[in-house]
KOLLO-977712 format. One record per residue (C-alpha): chain; residue number from 1; x negated, y negated, z. Coordinates in Angstrom, 1 decimal. Example, Ala and Ser with C-alpha at 12.3 -4.5 7.8 and 13.67 -1.06 7.14 Angstrom:
% residues 2
  ch    i    east   north      up
   A    1   -12.3     4.5     7.8
   A    2   -13.7     1.1     7.1
//
This chain:
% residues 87
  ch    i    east   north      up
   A    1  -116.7   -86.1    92.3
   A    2  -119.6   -88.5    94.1
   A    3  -118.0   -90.8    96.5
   A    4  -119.2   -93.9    95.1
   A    5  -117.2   -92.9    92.1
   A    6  -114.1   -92.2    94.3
   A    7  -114.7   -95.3    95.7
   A    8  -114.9   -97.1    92.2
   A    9  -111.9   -95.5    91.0
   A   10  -109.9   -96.7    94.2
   A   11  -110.9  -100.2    94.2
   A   12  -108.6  -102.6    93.6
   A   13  -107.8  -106.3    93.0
   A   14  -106.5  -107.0    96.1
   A   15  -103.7  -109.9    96.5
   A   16  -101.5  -110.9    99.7
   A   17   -98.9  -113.6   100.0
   A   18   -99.1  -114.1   103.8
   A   19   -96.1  -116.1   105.1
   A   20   -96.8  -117.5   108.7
   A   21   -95.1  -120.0   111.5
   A   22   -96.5  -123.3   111.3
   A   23   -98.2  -123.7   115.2
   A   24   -96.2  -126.8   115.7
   A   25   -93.3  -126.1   113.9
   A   26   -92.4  -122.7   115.2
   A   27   -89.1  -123.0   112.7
   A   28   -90.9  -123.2   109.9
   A   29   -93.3  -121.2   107.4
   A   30   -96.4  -121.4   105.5
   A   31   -97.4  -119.6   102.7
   A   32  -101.1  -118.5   102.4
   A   33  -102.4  -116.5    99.6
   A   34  -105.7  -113.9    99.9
   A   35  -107.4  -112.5    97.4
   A   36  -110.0  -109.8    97.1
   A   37  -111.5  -106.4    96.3
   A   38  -110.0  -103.8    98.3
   A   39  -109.5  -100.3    98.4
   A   40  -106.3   -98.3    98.1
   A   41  -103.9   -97.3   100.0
   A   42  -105.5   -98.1   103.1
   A   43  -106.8  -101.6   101.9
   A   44  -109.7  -102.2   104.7
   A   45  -110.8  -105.5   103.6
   A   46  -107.1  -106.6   104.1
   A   47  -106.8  -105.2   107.3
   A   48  -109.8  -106.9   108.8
   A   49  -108.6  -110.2   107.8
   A   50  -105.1  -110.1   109.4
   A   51  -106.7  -108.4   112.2
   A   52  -108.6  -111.7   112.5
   A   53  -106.1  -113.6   111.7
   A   54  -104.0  -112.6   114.5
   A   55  -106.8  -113.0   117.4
   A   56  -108.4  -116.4   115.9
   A   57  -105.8  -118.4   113.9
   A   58  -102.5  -120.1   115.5
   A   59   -99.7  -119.3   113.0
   A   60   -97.8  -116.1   114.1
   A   61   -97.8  -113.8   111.0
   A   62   -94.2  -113.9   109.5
   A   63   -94.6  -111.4   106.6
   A   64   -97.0  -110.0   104.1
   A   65   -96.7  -108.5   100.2
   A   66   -99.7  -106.9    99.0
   A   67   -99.8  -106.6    95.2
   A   68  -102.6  -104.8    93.9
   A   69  -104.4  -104.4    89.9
   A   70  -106.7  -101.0    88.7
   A   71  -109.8  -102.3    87.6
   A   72  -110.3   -99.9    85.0
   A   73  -107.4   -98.8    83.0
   A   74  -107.1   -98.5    79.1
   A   75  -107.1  -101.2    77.1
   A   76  -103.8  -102.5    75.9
   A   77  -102.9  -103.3    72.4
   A   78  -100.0  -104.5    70.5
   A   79   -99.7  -104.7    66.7
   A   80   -97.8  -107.5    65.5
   A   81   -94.6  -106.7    63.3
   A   82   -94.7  -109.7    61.2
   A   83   -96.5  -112.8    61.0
   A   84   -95.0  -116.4    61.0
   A   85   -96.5  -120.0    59.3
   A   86   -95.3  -123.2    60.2
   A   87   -95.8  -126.2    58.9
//
């Protein structure tokens, strides 16, 4: 297989919910969301940004949940059953 089409094949919609201390308010959290491409399971892209996050940004990283979407997967169909009018 070529790389770039490993690379394709890997590449993912890349979401994080990134829950931090506010500066100020040590006690309480923030919720920040990210979104990008990334690649799995390593997820660079991700990586870089909390790696920046840590050395340029105030808030002390709390915790992070990464969800991430195939691009390309089969399409998905469902036939309706039965169909419905309403007045």
């Amino acid at each position: 297989m070529h790389p770039t089409e490993s690379r394709l094949l890997s590449c993912r919609l890349t979401m994080a919910e990134i829950t931090y201390h506010l500066p100020d308010y040590p006690a309480l959290l923030q919720s920040f969301v990210w979104q990008d491409f990334d690649i799995a399971p390593a997820f660079p892209a991700l990586t870089r940004f909390l790696d920046f996050w840590q050395h340029n940004l105030d808030g002390r990283l709390h915790s992070v949940t990464v969800t991430a979407a195939t691009l390309t997967k089969p399409a998905e169909f469902r036939y309706a059953d039965t169909v419905l009018t309403l007045h």
